[in-house]
N, C-alpha and C positions, 0 to 999 in steps of 0.2 A: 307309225309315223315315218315316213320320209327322209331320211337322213339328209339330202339340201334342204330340205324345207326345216329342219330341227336346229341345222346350221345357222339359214338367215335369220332363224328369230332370234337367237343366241344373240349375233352377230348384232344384233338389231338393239337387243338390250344393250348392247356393250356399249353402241352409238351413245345411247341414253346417259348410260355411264359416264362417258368422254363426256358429253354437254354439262353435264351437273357438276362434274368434278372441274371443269373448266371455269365454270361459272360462279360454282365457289371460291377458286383462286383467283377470280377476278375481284371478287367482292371483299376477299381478305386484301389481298393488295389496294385494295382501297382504304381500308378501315385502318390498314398500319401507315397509308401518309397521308389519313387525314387526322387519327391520333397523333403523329408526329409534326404534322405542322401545327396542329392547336398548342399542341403542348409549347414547342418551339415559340410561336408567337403570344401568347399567353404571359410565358418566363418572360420574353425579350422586353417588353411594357415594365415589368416591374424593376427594370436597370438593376440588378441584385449584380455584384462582383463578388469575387472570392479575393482574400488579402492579396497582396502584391509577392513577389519572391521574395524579396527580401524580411516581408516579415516574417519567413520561416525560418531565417537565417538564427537565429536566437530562443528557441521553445522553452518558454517556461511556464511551470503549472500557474493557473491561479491569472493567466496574463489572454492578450487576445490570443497568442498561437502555444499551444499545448504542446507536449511532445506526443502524446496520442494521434495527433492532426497529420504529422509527420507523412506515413506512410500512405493515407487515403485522401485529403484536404489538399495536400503541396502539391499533389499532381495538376490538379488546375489552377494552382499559384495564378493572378491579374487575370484568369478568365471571364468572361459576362457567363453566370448561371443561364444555356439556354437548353437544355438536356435534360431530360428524366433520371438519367443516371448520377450528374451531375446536381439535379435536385434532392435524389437521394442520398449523397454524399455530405452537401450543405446540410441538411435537416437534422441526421444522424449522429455526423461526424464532429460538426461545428457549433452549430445551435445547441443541439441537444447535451455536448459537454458543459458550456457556459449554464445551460440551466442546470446542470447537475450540479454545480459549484455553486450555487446561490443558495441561499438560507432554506432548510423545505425540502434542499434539492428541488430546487423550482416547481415542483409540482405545483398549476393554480389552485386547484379545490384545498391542498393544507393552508396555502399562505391566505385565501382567502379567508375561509374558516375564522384565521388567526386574526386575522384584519379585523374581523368583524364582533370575534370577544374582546380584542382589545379595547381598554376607556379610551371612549369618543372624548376628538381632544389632545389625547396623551400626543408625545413625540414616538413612541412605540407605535401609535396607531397611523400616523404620518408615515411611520416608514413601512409598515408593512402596508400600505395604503399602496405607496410608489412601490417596492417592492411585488405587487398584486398587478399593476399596470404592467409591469416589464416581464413577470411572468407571462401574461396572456397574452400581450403581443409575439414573446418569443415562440408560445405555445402555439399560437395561431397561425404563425407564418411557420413553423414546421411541419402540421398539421398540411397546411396546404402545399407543403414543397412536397410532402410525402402522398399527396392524392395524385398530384401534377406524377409522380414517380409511377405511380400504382397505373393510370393510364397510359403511359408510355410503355409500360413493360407489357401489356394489353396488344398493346402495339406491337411491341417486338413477338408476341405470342401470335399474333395475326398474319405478321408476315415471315417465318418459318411452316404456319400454317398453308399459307398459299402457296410456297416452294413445294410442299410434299402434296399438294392438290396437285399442281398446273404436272411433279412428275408421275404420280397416276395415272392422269388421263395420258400423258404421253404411252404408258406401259399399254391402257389399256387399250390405247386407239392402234397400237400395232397387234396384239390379239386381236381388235378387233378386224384389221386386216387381213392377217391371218384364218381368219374363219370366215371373211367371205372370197378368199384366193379358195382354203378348201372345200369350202360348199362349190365354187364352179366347178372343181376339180370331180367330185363327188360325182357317180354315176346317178342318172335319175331315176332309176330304179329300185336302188339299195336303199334297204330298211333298217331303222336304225336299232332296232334287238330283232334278229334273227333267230326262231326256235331253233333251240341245239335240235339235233338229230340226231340219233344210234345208229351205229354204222353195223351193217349184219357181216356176220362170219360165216366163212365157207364151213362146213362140217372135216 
């Protein structure tokens, strides 16, 4: 074969290369701001805030603000929850200690359980009744702050994704320049494996 002609097709694939690789990073750039504004408009609907500053000013166990909350919660002190990151914080951080601290350790499946041997009737059974209630709500809106999280970080994984696409193809669309500057370059004659030859010696 041909050494330009081995070149262009090379050159040729690499085009192909550039196109796919482009068009991947187009389609991830896509998928990361329209995961991001779902998620974004999604949260914004449900008016979810995080405590105010000042309720962090006083941490105490057992109360609305922990001292656990301290470190990862007070960062977004009176924010509107509209982030995946920030969903993942609220769910973890917030919610998930208040059900730790409940009877059960809030787990719904114990307290239900419990609900449901209790004598119909009782005032035991009243409370773990409401008790059952305020589990599965807490359960459920964590549940879902943490799906809201899970596709936003989908998101963030899409568009790092597209960064290292869109610079691919830049790499490879200058190779590919490069191998059709040297295929012109390339004489039209020259073969691209040449048989070695043995060179004879004088006696």
């Amino acid at each position: 074969m041909r050494r330009r002609v081995f070149d262009f097709l090379v050159s040729l694939g690499g085009v192909i290369m550039v196109v796919v690789l482009a068009a991947a990073g187009g389609l991830l750039t896509w998928a990361w701001t329209y995961t991001n504004s779902t998620v974004h408009n999604q949260l914004a609907v449900q008016k979810i805030y995080f405590p105010s500053k000042a309720a962090f000013a006083h941490p105490k166990a057992g109360t609305e603000i922990t001292p656990s909350m301290i470190p990862t919660v007070s960062q977004y002190a009176g924010q509107q929850l509209l982030t995946g990151q920030q969903a993942e914080v609220y769910a973890n951080d917030f919610i998930a200690v208040h059900l730790s601290e409940m009877p059960y350790h809030g787990v719904y499946a114990t307290i239900s359980a419990a609900a449901r041997a209790a004598k119909p009737g009782s005032a035991q059974a009243a409370t773990l009744t409401a008790l059952e209630q305020t589990s599965f709500q807490g359960t459920t809106l964590r549940g879902l702050l943490l799906e809201a999280y899970g596709f936003a970080t989908f998101g963030l994984i899409a568009f790092w994704s597209s960064i290292v696409s869109f610079c691919l193809a830049f790499i490879m669309a200058v190779l590919v320049g490069f191998g059709f500057w040297h295929a012109r370059r390339t004489p039209a004659e020259a073969e691209l494996l040449r048989p070695v030859t043995e060179k004879s010696t004088v006696a």
